[in-house]
Chimera marker file (.cmm) of the C-alpha trace (Angstrom):
<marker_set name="trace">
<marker id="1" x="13.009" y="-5.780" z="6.119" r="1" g="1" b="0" radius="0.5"/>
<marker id="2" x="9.083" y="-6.175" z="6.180" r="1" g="1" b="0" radius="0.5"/>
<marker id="3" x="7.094" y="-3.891" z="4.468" r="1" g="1" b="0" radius="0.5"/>
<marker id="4" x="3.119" y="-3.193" z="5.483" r="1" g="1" b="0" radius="0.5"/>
<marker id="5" x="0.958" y="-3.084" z="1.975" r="1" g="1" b="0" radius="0.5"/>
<marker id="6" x="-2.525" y="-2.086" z="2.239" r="1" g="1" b="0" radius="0.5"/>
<marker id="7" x="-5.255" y="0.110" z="-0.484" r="1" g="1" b="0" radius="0.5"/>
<marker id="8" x="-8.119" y="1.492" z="-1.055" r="1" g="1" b="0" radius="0.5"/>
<marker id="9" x="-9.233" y="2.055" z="2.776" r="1" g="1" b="0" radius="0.5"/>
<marker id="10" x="-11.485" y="4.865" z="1.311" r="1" g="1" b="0" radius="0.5"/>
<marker id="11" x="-12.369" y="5.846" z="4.890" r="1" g="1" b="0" radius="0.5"/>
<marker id="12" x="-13.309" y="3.368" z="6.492" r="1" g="1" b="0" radius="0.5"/>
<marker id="13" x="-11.949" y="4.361" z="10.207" r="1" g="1" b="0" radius="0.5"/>
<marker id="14" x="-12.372" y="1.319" z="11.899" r="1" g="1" b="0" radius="0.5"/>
<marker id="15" x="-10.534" y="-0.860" z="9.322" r="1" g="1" b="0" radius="0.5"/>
<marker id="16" x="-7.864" y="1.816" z="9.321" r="1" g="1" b="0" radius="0.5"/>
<marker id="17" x="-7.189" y="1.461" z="13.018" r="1" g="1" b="0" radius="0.5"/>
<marker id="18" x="-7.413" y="-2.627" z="12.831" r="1" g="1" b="0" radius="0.5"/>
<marker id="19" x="-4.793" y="-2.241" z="9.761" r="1" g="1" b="0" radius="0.5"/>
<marker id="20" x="-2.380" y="-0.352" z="11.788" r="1" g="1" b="0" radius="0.5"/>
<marker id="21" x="-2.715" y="-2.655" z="14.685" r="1" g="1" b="0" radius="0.5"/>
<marker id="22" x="-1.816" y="-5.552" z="12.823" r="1" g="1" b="0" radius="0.5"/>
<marker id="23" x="1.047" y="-3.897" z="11.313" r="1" g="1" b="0" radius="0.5"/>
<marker id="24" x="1.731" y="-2.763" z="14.846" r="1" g="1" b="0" radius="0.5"/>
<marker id="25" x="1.575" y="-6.071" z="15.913" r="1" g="1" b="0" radius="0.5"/>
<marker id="26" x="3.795" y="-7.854" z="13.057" r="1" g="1" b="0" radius="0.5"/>
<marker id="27" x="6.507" y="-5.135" z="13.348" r="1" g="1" b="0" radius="0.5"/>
<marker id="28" x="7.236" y="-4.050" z="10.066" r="1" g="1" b="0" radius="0.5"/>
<marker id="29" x="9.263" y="-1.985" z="9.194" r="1" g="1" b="0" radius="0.5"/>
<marker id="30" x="7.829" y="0.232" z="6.694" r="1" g="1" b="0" radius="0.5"/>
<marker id="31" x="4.155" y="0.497" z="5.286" r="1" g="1" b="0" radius="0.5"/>
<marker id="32" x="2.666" y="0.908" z="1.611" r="1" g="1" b="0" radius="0.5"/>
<marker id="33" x="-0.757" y="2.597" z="0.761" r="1" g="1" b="0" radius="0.5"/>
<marker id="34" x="-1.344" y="1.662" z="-2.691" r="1" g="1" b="0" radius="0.5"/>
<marker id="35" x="-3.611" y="4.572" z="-2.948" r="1" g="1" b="0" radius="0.5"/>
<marker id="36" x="-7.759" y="5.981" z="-2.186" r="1" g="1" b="0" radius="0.5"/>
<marker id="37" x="-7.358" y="7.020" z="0.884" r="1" g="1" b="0" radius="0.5"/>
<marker id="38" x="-10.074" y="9.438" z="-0.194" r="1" g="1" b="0" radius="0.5"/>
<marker id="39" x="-10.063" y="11.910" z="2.843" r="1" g="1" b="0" radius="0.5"/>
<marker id="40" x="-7.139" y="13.965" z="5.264" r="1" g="1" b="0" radius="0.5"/>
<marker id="41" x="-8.875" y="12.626" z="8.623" r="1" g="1" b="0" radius="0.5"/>
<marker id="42" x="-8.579" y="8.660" z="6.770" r="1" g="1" b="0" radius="0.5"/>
<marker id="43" x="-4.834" y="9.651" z="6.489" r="1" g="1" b="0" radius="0.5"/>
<marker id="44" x="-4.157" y="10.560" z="9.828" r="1" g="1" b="0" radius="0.5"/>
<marker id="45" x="-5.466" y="7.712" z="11.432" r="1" g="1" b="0" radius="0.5"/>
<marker id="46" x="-2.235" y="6.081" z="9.957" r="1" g="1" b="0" radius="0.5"/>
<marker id="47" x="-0.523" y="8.031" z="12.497" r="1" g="1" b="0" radius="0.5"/>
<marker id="48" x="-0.486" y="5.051" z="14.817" r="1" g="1" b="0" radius="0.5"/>
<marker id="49" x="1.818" y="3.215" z="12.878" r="1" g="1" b="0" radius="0.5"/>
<marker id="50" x="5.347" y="2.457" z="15.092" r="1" g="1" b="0" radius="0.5"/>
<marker id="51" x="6.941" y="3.010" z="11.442" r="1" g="1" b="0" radius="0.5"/>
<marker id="52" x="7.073" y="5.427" z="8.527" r="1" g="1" b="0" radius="0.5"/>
<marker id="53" x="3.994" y="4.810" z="5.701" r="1" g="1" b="0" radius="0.5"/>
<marker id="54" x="4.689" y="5.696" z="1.923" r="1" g="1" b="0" radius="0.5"/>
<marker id="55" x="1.297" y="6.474" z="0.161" r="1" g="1" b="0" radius="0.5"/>
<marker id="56" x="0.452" y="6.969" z="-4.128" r="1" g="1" b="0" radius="0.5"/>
<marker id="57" x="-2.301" y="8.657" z="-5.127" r="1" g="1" b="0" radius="0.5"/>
<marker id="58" x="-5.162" y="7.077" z="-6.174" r="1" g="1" b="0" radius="0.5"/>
<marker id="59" x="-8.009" y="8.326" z="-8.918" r="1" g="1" b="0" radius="0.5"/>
<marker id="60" x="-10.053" y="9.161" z="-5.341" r="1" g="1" b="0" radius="0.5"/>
<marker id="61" x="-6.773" y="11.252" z="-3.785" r="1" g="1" b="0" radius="0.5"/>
<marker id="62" x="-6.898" y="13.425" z="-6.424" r="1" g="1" b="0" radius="0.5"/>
<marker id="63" x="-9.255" y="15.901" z="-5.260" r="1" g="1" b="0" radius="0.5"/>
<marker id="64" x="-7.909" y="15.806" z="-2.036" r="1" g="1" b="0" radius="0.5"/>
<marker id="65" x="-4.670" y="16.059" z="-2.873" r="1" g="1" b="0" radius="0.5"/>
<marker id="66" x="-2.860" y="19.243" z="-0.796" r="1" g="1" b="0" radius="0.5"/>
<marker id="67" x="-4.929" y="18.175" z="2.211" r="1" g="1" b="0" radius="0.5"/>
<marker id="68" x="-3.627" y="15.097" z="1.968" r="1" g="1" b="0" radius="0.5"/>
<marker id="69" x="-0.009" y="16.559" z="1.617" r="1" g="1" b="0" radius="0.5"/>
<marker id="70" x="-0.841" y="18.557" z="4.546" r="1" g="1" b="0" radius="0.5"/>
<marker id="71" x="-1.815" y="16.334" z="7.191" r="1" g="1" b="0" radius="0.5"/>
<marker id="72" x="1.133" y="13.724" z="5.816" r="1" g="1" b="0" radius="0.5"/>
<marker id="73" x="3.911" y="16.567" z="7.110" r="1" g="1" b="0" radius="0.5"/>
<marker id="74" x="2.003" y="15.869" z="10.769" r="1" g="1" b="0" radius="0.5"/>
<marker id="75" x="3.872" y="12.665" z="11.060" r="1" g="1" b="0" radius="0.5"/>
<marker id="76" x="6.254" y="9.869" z="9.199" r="1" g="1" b="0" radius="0.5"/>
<marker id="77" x="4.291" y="9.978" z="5.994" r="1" g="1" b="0" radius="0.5"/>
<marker id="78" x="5.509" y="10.975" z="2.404" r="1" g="1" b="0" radius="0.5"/>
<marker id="79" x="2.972" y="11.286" z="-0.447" r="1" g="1" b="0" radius="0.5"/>
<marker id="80" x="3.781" y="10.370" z="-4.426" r="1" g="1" b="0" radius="0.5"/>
<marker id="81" x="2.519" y="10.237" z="-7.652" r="1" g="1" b="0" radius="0.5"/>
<marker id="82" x="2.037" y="6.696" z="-9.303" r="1" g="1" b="0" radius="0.5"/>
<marker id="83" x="4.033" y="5.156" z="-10.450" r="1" g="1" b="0" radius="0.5"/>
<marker id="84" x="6.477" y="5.469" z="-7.549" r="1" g="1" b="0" radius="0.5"/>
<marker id="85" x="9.729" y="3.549" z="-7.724" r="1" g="1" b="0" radius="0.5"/>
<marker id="86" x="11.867" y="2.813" z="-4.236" r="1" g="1" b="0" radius="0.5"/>
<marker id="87" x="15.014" y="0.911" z="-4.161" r="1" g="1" b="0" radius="0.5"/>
<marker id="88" x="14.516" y="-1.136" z="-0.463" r="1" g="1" b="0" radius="0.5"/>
<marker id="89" x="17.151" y="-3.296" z="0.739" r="1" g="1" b="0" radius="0.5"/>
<marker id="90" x="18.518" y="-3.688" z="-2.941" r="1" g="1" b="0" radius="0.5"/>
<marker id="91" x="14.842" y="-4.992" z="-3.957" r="1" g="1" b="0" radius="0.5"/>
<marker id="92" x="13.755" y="-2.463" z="-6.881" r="1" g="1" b="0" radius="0.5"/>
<marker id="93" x="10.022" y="-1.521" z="-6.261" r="1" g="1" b="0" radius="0.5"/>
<marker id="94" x="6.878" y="0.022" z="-8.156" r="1" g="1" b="0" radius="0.5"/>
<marker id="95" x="4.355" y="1.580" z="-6.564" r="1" g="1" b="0" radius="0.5"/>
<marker id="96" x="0.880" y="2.638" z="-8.331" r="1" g="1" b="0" radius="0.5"/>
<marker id="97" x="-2.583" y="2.594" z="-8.054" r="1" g="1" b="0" radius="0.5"/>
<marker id="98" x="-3.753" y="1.799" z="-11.065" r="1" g="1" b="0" radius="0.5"/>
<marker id="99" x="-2.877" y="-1.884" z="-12.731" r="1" g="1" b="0" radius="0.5"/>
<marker id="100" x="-2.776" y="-1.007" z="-16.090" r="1" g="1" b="0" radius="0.5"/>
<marker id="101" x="0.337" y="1.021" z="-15.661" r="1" g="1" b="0" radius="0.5"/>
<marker id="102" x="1.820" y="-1.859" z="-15.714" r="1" g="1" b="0" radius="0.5"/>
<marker id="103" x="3.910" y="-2.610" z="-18.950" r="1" g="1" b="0" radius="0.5"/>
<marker id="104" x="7.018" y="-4.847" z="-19.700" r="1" g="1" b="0" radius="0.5"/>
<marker id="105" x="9.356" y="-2.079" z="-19.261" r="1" g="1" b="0" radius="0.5"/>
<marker id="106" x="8.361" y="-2.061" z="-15.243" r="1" g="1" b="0" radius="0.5"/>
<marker id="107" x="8.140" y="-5.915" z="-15.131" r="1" g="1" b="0" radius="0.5"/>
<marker id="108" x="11.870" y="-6.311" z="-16.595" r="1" g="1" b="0" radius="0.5"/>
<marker id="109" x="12.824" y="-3.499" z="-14.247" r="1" g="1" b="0" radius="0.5"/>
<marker id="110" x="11.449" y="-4.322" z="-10.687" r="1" g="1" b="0" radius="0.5"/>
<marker id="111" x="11.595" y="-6.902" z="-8.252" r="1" g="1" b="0" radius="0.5"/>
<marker id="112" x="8.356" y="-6.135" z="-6.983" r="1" g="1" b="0" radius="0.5"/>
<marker id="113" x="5.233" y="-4.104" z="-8.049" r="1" g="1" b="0" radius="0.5"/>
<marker id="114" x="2.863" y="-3.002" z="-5.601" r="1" g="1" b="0" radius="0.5"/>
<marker id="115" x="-0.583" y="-1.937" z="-6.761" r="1" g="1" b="0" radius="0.5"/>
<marker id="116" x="-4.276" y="-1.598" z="-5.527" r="1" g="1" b="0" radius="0.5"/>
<marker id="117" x="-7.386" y="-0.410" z="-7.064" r="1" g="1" b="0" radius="0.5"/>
<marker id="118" x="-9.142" y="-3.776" z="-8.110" r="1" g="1" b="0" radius="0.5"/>
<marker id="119" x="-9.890" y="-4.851" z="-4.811" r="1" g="1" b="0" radius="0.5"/>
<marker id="120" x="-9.331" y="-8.261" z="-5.617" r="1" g="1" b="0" radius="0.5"/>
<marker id="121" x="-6.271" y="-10.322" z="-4.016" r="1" g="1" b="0" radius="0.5"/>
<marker id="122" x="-3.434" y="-10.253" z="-6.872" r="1" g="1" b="0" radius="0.5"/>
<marker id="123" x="-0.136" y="-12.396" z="-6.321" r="1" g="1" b="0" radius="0.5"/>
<marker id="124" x="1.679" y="-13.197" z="-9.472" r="1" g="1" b="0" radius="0.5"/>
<marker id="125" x="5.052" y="-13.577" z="-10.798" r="1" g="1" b="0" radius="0.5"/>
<marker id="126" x="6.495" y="-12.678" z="-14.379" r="1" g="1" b="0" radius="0.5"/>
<marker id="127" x="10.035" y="-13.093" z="-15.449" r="1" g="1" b="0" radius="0.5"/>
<marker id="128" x="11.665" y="-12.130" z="-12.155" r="1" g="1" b="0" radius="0.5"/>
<marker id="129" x="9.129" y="-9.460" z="-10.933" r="1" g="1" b="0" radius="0.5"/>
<marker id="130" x="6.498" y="-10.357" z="-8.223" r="1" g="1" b="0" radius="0.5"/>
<marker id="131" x="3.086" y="-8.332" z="-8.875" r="1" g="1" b="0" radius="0.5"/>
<marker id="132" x="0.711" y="-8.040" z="-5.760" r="1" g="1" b="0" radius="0.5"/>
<marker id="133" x="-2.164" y="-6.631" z="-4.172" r="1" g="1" b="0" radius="0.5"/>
<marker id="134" x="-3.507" y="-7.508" z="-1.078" r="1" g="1" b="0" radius="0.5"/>
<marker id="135" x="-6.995" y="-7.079" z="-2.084" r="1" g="1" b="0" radius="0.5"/>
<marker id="136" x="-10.370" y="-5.178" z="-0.286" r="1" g="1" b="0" radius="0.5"/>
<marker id="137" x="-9.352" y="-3.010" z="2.916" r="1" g="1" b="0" radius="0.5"/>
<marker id="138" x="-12.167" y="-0.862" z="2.390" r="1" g="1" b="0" radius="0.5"/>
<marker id="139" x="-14.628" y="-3.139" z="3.975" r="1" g="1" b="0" radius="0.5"/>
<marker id="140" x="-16.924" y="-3.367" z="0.937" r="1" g="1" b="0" radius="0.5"/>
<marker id="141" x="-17.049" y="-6.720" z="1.513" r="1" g="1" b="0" radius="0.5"/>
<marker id="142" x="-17.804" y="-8.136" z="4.394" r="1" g="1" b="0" radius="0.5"/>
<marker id="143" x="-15.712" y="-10.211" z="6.005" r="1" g="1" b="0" radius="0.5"/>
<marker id="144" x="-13.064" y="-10.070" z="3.457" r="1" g="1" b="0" radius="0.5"/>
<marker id="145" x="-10.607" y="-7.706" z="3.736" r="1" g="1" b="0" radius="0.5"/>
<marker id="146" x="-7.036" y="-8.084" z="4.215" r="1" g="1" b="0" radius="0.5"/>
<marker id="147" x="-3.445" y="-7.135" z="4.016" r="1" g="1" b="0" radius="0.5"/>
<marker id="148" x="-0.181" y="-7.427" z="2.722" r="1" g="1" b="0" radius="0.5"/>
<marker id="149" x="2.987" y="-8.633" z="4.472" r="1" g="1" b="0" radius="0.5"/>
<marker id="150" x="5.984" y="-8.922" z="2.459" r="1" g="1" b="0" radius="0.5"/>
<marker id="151" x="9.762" y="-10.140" z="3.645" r="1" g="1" b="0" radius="0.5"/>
<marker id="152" x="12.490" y="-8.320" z="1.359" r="1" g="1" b="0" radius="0.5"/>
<marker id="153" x="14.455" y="-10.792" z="1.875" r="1" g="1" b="0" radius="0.5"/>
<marker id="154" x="12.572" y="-13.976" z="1.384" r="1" g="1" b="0" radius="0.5"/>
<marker id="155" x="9.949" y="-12.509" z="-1.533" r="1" g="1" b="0" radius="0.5"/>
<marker id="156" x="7.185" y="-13.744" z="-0.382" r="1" g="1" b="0" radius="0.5"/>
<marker id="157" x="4.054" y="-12.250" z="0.177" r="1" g="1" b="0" radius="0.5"/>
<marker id="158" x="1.292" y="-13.384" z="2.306" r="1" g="1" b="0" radius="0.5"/>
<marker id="159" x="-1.895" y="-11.586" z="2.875" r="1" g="1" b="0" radius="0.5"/>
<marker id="160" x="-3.458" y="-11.195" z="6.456" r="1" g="1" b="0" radius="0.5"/>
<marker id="161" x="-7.178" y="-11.703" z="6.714" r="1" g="1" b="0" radius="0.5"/>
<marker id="162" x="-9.545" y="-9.353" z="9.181" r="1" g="1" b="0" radius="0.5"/>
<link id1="1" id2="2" r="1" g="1" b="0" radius="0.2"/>
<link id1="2" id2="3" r="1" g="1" b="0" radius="0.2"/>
<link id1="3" id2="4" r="1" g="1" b="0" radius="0.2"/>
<link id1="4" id2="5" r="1" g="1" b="0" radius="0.2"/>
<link id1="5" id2="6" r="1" g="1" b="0" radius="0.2"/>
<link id1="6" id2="7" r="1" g="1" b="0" radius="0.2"/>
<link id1="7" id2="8" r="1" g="1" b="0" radius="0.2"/>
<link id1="8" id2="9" r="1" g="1" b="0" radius="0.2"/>
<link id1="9" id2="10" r="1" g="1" b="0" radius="0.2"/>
<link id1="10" id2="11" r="1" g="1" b="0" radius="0.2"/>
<link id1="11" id2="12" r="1" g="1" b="0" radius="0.2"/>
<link id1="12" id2="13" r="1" g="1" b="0" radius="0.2"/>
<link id1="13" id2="14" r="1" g="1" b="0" radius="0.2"/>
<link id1="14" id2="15" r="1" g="1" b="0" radius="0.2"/>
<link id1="15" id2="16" r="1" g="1" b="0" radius="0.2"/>
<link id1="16" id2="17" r="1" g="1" b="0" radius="0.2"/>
<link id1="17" id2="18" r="1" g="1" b="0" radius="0.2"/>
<link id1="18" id2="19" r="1" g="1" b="0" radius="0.2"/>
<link id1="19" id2="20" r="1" g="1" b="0" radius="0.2"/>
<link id1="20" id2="21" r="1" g="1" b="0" radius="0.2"/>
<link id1="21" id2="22" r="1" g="1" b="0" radius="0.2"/>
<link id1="22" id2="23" r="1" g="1" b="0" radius="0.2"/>
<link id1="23" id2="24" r="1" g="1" b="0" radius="0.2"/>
<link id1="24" id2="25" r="1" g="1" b="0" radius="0.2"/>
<link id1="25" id2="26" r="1" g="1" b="0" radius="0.2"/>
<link id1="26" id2="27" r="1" g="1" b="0" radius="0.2"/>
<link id1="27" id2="28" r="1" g="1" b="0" radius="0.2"/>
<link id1="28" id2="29" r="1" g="1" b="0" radius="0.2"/>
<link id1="29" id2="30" r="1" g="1" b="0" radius="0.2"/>
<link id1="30" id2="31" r="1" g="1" b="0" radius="0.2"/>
<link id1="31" id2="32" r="1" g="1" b="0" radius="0.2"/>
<link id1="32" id2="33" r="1" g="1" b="0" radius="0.2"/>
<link id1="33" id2="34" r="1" g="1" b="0" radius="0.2"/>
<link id1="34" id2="35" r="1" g="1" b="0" radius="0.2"/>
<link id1="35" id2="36" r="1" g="1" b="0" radius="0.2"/>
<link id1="36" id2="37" r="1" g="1" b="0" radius="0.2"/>
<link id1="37" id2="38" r="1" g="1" b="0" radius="0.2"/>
<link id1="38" id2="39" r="1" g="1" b="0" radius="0.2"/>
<link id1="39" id2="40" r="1" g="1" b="0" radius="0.2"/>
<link id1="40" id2="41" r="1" g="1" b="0" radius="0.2"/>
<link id1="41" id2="42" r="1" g="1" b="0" radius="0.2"/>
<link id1="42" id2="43" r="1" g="1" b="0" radius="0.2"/>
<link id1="43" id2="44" r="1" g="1" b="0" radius="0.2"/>
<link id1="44" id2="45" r="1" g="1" b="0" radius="0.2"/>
<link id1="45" id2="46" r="1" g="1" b="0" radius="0.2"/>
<link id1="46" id2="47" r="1" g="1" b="0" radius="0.2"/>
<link id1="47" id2="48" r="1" g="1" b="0" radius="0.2"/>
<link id1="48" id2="49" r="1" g="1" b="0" radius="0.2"/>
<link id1="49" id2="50" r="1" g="1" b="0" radius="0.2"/>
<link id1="50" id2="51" r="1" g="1" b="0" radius="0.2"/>
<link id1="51" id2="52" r="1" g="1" b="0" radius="0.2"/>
<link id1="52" id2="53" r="1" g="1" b="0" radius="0.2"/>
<link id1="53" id2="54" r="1" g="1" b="0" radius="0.2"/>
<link id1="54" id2="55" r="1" g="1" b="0" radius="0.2"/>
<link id1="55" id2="56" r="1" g="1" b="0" radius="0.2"/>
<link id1="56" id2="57" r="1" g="1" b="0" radius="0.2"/>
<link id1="57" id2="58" r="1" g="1" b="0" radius="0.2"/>
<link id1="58" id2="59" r="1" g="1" b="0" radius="0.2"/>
<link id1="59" id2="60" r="1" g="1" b="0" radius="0.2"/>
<link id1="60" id2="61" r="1" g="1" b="0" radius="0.2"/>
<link id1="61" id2="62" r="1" g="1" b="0" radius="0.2"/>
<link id1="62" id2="63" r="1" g="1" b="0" radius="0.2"/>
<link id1="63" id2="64" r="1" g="1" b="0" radius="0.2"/>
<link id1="64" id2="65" r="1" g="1" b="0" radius="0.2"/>
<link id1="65" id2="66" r="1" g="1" b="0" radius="0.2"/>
<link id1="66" id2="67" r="1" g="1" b="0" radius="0.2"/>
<link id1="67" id2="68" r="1" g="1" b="0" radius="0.2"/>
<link id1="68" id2="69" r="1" g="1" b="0" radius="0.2"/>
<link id1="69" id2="70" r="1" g="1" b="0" radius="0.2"/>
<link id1="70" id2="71" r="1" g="1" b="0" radius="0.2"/>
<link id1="71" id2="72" r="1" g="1" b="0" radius="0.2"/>
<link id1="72" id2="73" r="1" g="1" b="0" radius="0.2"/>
<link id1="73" id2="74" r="1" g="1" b="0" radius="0.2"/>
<link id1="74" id2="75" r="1" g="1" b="0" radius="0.2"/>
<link id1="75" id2="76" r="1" g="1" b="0" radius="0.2"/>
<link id1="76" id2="77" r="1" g="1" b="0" radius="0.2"/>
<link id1="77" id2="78" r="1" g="1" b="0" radius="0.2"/>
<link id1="78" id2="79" r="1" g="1" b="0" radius="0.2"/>
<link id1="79" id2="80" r="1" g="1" b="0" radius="0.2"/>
<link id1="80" id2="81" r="1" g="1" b="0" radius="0.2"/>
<link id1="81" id2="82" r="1" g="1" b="0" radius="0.2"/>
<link id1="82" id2="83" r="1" g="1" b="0" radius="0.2"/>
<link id1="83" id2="84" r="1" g="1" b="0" radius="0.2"/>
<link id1="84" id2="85" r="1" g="1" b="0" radius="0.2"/>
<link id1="85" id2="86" r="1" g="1" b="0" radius="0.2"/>
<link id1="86" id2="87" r="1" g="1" b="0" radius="0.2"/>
<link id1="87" id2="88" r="1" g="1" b="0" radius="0.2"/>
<link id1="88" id2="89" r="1" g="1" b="0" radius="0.2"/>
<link id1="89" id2="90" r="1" g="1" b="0" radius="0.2"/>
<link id1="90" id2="91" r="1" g="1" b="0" radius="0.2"/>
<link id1="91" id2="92" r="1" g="1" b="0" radius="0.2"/>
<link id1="92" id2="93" r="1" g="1" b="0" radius="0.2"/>
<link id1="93" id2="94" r="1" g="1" b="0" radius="0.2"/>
<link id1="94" id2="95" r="1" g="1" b="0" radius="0.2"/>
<link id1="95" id2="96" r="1" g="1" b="0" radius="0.2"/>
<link id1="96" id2="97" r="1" g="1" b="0" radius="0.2"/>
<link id1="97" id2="98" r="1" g="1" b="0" radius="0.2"/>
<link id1="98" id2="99" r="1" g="1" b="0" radius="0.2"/>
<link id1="99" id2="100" r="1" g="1" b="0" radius="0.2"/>
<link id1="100" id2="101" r="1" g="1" b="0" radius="0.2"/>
<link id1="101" id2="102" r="1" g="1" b="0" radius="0.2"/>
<link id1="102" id2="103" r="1" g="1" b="0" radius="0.2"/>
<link id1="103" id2="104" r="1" g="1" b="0" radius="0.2"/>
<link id1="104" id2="105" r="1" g="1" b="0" radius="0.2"/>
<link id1="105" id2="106" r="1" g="1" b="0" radius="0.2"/>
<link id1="106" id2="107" r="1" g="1" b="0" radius="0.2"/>
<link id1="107" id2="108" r="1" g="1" b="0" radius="0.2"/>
<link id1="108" id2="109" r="1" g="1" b="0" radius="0.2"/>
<link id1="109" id2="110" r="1" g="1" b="0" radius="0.2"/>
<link id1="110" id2="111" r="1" g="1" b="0" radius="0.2"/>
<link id1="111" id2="112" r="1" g="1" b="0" radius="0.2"/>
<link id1="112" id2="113" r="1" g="1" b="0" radius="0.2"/>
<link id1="113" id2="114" r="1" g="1" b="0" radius="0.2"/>
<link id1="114" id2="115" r="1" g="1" b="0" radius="0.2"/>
<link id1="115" id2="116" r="1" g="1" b="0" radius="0.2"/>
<link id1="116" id2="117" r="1" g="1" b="0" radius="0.2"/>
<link id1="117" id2="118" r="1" g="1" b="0" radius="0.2"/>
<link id1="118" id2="119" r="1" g="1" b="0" radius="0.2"/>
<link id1="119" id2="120" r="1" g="1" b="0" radius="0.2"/>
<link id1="120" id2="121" r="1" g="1" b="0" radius="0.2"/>
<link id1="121" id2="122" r="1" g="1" b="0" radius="0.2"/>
<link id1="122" id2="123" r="1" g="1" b="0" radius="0.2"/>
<link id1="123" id2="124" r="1" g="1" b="0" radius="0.2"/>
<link id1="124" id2="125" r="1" g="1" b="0" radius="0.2"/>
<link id1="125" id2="126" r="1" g="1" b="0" radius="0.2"/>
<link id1="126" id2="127" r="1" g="1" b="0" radius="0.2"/>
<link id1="127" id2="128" r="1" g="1" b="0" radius="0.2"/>
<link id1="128" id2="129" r="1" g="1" b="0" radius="0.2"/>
<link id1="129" id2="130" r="1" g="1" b="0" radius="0.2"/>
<link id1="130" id2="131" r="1" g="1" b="0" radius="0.2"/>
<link id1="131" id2="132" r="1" g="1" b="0" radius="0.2"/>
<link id1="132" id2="133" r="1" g="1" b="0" radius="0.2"/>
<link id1="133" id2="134" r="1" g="1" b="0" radius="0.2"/>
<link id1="134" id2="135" r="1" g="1" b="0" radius="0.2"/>
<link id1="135" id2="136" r="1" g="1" b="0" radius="0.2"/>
<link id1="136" id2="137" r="1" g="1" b="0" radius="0.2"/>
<link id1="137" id2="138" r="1" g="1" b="0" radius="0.2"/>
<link id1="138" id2="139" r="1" g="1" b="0" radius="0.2"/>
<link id1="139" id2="140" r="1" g="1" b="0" radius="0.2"/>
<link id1="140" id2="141" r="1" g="1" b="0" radius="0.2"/>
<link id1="141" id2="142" r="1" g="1" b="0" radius="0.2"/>
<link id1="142" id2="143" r="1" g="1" b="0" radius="0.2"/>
<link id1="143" id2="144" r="1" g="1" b="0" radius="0.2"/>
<link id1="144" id2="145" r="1" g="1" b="0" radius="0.2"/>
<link id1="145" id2="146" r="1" g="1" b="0" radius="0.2"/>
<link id1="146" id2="147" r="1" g="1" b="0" radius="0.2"/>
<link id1="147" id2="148" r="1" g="1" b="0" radius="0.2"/>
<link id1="148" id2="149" r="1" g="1" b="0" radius="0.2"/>
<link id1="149" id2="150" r="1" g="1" b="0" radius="0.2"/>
<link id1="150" id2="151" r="1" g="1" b="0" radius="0.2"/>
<link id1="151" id2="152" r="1" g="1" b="0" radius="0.2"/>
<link id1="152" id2="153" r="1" g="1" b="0" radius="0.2"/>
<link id1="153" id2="154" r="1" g="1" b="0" radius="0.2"/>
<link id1="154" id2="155" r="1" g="1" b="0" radius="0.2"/>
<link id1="155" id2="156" r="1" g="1" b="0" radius="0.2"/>
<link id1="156" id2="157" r="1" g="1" b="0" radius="0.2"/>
<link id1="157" id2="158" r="1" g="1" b="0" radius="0.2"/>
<link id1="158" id2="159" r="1" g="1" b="0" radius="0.2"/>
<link id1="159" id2="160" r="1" g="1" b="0" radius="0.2"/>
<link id1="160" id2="161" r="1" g="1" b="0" radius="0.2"/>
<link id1="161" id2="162" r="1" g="1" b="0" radius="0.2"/>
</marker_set>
């Protein structure tokens, strides 16, 4: 299985519809918003994805939160709190927002961890656990956003520049 990961799109529309394209494109199977999607409309763009999307929270979802639940009901798209934890393919997997969530506990308990946030490109491995983050989707900087692809099987992410 391939999983989609992308973050912190905080609206930006036109990046939105390029990131579902190129998860279009690639095929995955499922994708992963690490969280700020910031507004309902941002969310439903995602609706062009040919495959479910599982979205956290993010510190700028919060206020938005049962719109967000709303228009996520108006196609394949489930909302959580962070930290989120999905079994895939027998690959244990956290989900958050926010890196500092991140303690030992998670690290000794996951096979991957899955968070946004920073902005910045994040692809590290302790003990057994693979922690990663894309990095900017929001197109704060130009030129420089991208997105996650990750194989369940193989472990190993690679990011896809736009």
């Amino acid at each position: 299985m391939i999983i989609g990961v992308t973050g912190d799109t905080h609206n930006n529309l036109k990046n939105i519809k390029k990131i579902c394209s190129i998860f279009n494109k690639n095929r995955v199977d499922l994708v992963i918003h690490t969280g700020d999607i910031s507004l309902p409309k941002s969310l439903l763009e995602f609706k062009s994805l040919n495959c479910p999307i599982k979205v956290v929270l993010g510190n700028n979802d919060i206020g938005e939160k049962k719109d967000l639940e709303e228009v996520s009901n108006k196609f394949n798209c489930e909302i959580y709190e962070e930290p989120f934890l999905i079994e895939i393919d027998n690959r244990k997997i956290s989900i958050l927002h926010h890196p500092d969530l991140i303690d030992e506990e998670m690290i000794l308990n996951n096979d991957l961890i899955l968070h946004g946030h920073t902005h910045r490109f994040r692809l590290e491995q302790l003990e057994n656990c693979i922690i990663f983050n894309p990095g900017e989707c929001a197109g704060f900087m130009k030129d420089k956003n991208s997105i996650g692809l990750v194989d369940l099987r193989k472990m190993n992410p690679k990011i896809i520049n736009f």
